[in-house]
C-alpha positions in Angstrom: -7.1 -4.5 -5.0 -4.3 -6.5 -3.4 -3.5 -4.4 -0.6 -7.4 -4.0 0.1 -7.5 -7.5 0.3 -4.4 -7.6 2.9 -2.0 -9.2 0.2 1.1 -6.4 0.6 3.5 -8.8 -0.7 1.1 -9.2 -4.0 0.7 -5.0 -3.9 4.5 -4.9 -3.6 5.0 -7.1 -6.3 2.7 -5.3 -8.6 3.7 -2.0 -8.0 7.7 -3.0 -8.1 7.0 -4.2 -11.9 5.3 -0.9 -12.6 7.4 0.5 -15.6 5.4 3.8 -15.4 4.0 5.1 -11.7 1.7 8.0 -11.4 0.2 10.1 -8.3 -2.6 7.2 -8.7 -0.4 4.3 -8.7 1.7 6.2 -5.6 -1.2 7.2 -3.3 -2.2 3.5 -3.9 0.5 2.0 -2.1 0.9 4.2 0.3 -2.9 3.9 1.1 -2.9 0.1 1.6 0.4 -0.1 3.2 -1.4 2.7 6.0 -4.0 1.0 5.9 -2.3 -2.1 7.0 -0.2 -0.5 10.0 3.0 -0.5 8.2 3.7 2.9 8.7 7.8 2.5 8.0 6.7 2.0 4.3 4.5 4.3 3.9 7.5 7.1 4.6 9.8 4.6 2.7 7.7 4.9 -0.6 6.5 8.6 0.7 10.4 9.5 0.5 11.3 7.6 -3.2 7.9 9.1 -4.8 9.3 12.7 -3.7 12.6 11.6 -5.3 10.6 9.9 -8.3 10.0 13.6 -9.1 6.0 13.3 -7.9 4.7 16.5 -6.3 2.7 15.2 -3.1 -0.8 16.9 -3.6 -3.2 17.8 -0.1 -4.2 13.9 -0.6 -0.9 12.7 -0.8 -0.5 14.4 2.9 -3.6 13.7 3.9 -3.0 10.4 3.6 0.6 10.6 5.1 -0.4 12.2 7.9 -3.1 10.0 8.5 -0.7 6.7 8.5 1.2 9.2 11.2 -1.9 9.4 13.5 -2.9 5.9 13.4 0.1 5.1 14.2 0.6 7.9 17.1 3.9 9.1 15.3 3.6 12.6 16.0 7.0 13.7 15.5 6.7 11.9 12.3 3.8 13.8 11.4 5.5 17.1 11.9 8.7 15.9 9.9 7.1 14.6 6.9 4.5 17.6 6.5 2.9 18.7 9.1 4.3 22.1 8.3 3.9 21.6 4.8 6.2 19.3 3.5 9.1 19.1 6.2 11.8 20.7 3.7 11.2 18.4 1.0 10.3 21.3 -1.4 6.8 20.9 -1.7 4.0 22.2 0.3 -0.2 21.9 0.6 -1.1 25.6 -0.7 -3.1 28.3 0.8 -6.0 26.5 0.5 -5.4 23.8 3.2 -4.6 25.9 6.1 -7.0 25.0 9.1 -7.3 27.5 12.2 
């Protein structure tokens, strides 16, 4: 609700204090701080969730990717997941392969 409201700082704040985070909680952020144009923390948080142990799901990338276009960080885009998950171990599936 914060960071749909423009607070970041409050979303920050909130999501700093979290004791547990789930894929919710993650895509959250990363959705408002995308949202917002500030794409460096959306691959900040992107990078600690994927350290946090949290598998990125096709939303997750979606999103990512996304924060990547609006941005016009193509290069970006192909590092993080553009070819499924940029070396970071995890992938979209067969599923979400577009020709």
């Amino acid at each position: 609700m914060y960071a749909k409201c423009g607070d970041l700082a409050g979303t920050r704040k909130v999501f700093d204090r979290m004791l547990i985070r789930n894929e919710i909680s993650w895509l959250a952020i990363l959705a408002g701080y995308g949202m917002h144009g500030v794409f460096g923390e959306v691959f900040e948080l992107f990078d600690r969730m994927v350290e946090a142990g949290e598998r990125p799901d096709v939303v997750t990338f979606t999103m990512v990717l996304t924060a990547c276009s609006h941005g016009g960080l193509t290069d970006k885009r192909r590092e993080q997941g553009g070819t499924g998950g940029g070396g970071r171990g995890v992938g979209f599936g067969d599923d979400s392969e577009t020709r």
